[in-house]
C-alpha positions as CSV (number, residue, x, y, z in Angstrom):
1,X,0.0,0.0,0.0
2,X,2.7,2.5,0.7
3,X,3.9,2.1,-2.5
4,X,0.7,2.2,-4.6
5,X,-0.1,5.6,-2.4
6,X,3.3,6.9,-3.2
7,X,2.8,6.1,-7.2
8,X,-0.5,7.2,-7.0
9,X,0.5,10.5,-5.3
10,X,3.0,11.6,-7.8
11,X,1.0,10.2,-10.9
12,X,-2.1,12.2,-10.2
13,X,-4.9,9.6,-8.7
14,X,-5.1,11.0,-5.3
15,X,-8.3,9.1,-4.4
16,X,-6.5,5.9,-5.1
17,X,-3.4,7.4,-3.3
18,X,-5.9,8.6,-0.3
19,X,-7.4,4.8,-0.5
20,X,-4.3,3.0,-0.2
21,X,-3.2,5.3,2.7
22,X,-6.5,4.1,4.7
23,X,-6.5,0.4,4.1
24,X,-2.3,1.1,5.5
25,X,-3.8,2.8,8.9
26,X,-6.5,0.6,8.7
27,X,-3.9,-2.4,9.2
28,X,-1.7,-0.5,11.8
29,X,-4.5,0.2,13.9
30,X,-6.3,-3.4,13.6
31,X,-3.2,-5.5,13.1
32,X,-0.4,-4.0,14.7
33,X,-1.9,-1.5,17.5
34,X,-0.1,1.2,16.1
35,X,-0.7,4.6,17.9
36,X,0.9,7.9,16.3
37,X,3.3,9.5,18.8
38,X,3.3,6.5,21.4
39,X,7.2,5.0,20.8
40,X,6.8,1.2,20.9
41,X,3.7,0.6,19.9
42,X,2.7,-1.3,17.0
43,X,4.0,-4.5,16.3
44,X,2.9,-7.0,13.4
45,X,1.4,-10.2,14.4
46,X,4.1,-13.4,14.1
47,X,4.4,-14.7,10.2
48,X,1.8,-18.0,11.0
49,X,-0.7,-16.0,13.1
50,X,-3.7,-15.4,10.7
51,X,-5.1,-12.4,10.9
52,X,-8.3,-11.1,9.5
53,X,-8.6,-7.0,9.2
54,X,-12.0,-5.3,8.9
55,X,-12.0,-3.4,5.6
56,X,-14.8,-1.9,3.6
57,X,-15.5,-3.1,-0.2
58,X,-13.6,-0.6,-1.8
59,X,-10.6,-1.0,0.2
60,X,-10.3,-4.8,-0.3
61,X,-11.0,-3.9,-4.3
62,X,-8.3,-2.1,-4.1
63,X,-6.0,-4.6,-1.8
64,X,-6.9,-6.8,-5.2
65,X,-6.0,-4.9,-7.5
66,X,-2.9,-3.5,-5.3
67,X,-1.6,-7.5,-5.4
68,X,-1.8,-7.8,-9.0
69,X,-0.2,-4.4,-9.8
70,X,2.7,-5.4,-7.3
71,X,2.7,-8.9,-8.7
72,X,3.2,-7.7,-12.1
73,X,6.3,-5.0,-11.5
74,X,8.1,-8.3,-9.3
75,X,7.5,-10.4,-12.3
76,X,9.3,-7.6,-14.5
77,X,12.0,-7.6,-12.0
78,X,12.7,-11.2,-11.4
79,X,11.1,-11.5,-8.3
80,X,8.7,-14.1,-9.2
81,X,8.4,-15.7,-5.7
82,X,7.1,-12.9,-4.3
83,X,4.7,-12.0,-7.3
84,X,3.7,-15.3,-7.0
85,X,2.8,-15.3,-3.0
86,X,0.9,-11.7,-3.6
87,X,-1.1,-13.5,-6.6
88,X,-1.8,-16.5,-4.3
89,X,-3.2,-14.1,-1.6
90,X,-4.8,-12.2,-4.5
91,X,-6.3,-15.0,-5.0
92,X,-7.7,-16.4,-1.3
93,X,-9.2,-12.5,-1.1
94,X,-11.2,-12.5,-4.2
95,X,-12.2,-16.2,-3.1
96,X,-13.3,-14.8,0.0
97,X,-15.3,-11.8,-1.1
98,X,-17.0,-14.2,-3.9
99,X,-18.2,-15.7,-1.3
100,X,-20.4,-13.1,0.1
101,X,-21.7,-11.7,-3.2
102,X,-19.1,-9.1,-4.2
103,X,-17.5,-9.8,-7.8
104,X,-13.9,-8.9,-8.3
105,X,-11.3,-9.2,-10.8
């Protein structure tokens, strides 16, 4: 997400920049426990811990669309393990929102 934002904020889409920014605080503040100008807080759950944050429909659109963008560039790169771990969680999302009647891509 920090990356889309920061793509997004120099290329011109500044509601996709502003969207990406919220699903980010929206993970800090449900996942890690992140509180601005508190040092030490915030910590990300351990690697096998599943998680599941509360996001709205157009955030987790955009976490979609954010994996397959990402994806993409790593594939361009080389990086093809990791494009292939963000298209496989790609993946479980869209699964997930299938499931309760939202089509995405």
């Amino acid at each position: 997400m920090d990356n889309d934002a920061s793509v997004e904020t120099v290329n011109g889409d500044r509601r996709r920049a502003d969207l990406a920014r919220s699903i980010r605080r929206a993970g800090w503040d449900q996942i890690a426990h992140w509180t601005p100008g508190v040092p030490g807080s915030g910590s990300w759950p351990p690697p096998d811990k599943i998680v599941n944050p509360k996001l709205t429909i157009a955030q987790w659109l955009l976490t979609v669309d954010v994996l397959e963008r990402w994806a993409a560039s790593g594939d361009q790169v080389g990086h093809h393990n990791t494009a292939a771990q963000e298209r496989e969680l790609r993946y479980l999302i869209i699964s997930r929102l299938q499931a309760h009647g939202v089509q995405a891509h």
